[in-house]
C-alpha positions as CSV (number, residue, x, y, z in Angstrom):
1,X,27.2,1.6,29.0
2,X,27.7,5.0,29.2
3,X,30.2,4.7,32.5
4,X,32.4,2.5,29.7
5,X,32.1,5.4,26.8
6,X,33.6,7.3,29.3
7,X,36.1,5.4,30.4
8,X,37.0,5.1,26.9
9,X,37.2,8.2,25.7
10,X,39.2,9.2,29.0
11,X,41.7,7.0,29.3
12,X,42.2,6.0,25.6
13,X,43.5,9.5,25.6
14,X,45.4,9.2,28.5
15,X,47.7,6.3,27.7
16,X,47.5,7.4,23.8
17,X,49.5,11.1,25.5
18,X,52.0,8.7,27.6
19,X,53.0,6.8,23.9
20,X,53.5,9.4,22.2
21,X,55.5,11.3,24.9
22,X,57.7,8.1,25.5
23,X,58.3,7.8,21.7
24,X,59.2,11.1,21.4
25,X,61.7,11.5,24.4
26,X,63.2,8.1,24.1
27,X,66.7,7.5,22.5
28,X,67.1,6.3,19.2
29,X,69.6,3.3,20.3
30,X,66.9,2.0,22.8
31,X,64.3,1.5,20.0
32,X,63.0,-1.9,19.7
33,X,64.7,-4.3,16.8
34,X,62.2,-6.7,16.9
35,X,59.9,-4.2,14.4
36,X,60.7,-4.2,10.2
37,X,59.6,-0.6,10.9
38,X,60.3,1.9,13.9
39,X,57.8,3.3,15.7
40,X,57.2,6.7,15.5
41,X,54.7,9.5,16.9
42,X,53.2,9.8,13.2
43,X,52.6,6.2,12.9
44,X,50.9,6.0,16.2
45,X,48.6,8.6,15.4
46,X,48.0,7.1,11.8
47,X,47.0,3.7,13.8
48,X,46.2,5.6,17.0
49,X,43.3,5.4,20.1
50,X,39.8,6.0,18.0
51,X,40.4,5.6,14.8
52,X,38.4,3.0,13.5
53,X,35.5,5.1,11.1
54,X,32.0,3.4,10.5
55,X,33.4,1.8,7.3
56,X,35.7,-0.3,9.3
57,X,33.0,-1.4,10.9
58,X,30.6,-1.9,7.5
59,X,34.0,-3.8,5.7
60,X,34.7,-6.0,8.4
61,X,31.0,-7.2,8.5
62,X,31.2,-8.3,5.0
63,X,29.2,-7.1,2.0
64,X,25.4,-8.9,2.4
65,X,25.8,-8.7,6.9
66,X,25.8,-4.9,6.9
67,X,21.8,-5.0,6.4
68,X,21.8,-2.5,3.7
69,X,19.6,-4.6,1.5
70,X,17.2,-5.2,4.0
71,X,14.2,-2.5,4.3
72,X,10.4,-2.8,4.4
73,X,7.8,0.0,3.6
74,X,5.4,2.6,5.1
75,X,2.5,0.1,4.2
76,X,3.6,-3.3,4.8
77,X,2.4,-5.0,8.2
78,X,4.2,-4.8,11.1
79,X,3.9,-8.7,11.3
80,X,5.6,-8.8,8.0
81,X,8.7,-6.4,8.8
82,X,9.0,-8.5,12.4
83,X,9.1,-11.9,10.3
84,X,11.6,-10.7,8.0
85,X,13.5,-9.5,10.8
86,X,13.3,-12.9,12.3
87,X,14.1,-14.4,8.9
88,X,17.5,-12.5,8.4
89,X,18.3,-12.5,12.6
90,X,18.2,-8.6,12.9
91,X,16.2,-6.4,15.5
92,X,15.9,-3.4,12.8
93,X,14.9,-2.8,9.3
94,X,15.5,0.8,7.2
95,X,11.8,1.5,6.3
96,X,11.0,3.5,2.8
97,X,8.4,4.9,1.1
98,X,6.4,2.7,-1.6
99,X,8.4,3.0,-5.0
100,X,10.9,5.0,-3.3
101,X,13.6,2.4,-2.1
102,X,16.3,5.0,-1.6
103,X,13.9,7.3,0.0
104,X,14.4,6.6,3.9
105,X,11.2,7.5,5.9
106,X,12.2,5.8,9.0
107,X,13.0,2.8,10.7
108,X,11.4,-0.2,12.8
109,X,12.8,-1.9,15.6
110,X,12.2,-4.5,18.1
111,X,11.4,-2.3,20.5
112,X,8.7,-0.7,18.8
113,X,7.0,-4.0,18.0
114,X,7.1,-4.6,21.5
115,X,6.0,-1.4,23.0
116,X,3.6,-0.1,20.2
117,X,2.1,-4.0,19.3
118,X,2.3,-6.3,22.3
119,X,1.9,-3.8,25.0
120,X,-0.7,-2.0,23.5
121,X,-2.7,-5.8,22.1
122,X,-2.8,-4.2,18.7
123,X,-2.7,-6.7,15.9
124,X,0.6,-6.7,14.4
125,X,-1.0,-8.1,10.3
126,X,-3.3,-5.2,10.6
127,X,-1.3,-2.5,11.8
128,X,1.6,-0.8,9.3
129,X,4.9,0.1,9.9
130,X,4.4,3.6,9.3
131,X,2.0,3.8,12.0
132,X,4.9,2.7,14.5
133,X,8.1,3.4,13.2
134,X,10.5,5.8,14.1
135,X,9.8,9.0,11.2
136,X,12.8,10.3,9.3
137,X,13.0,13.4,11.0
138,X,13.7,12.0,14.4
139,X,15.9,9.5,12.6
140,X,19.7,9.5,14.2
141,X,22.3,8.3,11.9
142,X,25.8,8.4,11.2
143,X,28.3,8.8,8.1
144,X,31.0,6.1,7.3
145,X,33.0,8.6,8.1
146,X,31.9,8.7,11.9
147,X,34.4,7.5,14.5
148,X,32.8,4.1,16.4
149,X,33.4,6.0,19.3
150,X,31.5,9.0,18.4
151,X,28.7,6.3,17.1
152,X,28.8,4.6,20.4
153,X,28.1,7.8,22.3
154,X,25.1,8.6,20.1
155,X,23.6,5.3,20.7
156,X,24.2,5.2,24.5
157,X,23.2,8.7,25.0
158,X,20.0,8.0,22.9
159,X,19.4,4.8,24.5
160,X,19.4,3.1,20.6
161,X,20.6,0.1,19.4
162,X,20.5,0.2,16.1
163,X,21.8,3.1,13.5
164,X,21.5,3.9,10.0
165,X,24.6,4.5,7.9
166,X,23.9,7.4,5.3
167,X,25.8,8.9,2.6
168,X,24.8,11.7,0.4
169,X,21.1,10.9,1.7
170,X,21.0,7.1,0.2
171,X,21.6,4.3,2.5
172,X,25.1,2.0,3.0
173,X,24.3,0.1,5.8
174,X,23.2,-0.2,9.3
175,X,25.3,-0.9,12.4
176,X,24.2,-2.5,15.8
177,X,25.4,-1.5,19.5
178,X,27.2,-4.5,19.0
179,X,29.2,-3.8,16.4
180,X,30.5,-0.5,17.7
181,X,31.5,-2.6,20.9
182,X,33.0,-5.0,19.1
183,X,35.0,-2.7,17.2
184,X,36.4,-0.5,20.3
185,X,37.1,-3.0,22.6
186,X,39.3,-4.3,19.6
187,X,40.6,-1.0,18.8
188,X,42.0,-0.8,22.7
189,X,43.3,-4.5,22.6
190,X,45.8,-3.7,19.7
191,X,46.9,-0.3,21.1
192,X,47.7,-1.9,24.3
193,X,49.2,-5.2,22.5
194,X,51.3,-2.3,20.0
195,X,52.4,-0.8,24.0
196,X,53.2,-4.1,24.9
197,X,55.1,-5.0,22.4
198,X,57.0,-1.8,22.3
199,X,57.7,-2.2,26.1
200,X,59.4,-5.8,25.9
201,X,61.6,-5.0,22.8
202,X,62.9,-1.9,24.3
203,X,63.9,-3.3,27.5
């Protein structure tokens, strides 16, 4: 995963130079017609290589699939938060205090029911999700604002697949390895389908 972050972030930049240095030199008369707009160095960085933000992501999943609505708390049963989990088909869940629901203290995971739970033959009904979860202070997360790309690198270089979306401290929604994929492998498609395009009506 982290080989393809880099391959990314490396040649995304690479063929994003070579547009914008063909846009720029090439002569006004050989521009493609096919367009209702031209092309210009300015529009391409508008639309350009990485710039799909976290709240792409969150719109594009749809209001009710970002998982913003689903949390548990310190106190509830780890068998609980991995049924809801189950329930709603999602391997994380934003846990708060009691009382506090836009107090984040943490989150659970798959993997921690896994690791902390099975491996360890603890009972998951008497165990809470405080005692396992991931505390706030080691908590990673990312602002709408965030660039997937930037997300992806935080989850691949933190070996997480799941990451809180926070703004102004209070929670908008959570975003899966998946999703970032998702969004810059379709990021790259259109740049290179924009190249394509741009190649065939010029010539």
């Amino acid at each position: 995963m982290q080989r393809a972050v880099r391959a990314f972030s490396v040649h995304g930049n690479t063929v994003k130079n070579a547009i914008l240095h063909r846009i720029r030199v090439v002569n006004p008369v050989m521009r493609p017609v096919m367009f209702s707009r031209s092309l210009t160095s300015a529009s391409m960085e508008e639309h350009g290589f990485e710039s799909t933000t976290i709240s792409d992501v969150l719109k594009a999943k749809g209001k009710g699939a970002d998982g913003s609505w689903l949390w548990c708390t310190t106190d509830d049963s780890v068998y609980d938060a991995v049924k809801s989990m189950t329930q709603h088909n999602v391997g994380a869940l934003v846990v708060v205090k009691p009382g506090e629901q836009k107090s984040i203290a943490g989150i659970i995971t798959e993997r921690d029911y896994l690791r902390k739970i099975i491996v360890h033959g603890r009972s998951s009904k008497s165990t809470k999700v405080g005692d396992i979860m991931t505390e706030e202070n080691k908590l990673i997360t990312v602002t709408p604002e965030t660039k997937v790309l930037q997300a992806m690198q935080l989850m691949t270089d933190n070996r997480i697949r799941h990451i809180p979306v926070i703004n102004e401290k209070e929670m908008v929604g959570m975003v899966s390895i998946g999703d970032v994929v998702r969004a810059v492998v379709s990021e790259h498609r259109a740049e290179l389908d924009r190249l394509n395009a741009y190649i065939q009506g010029g010539y």
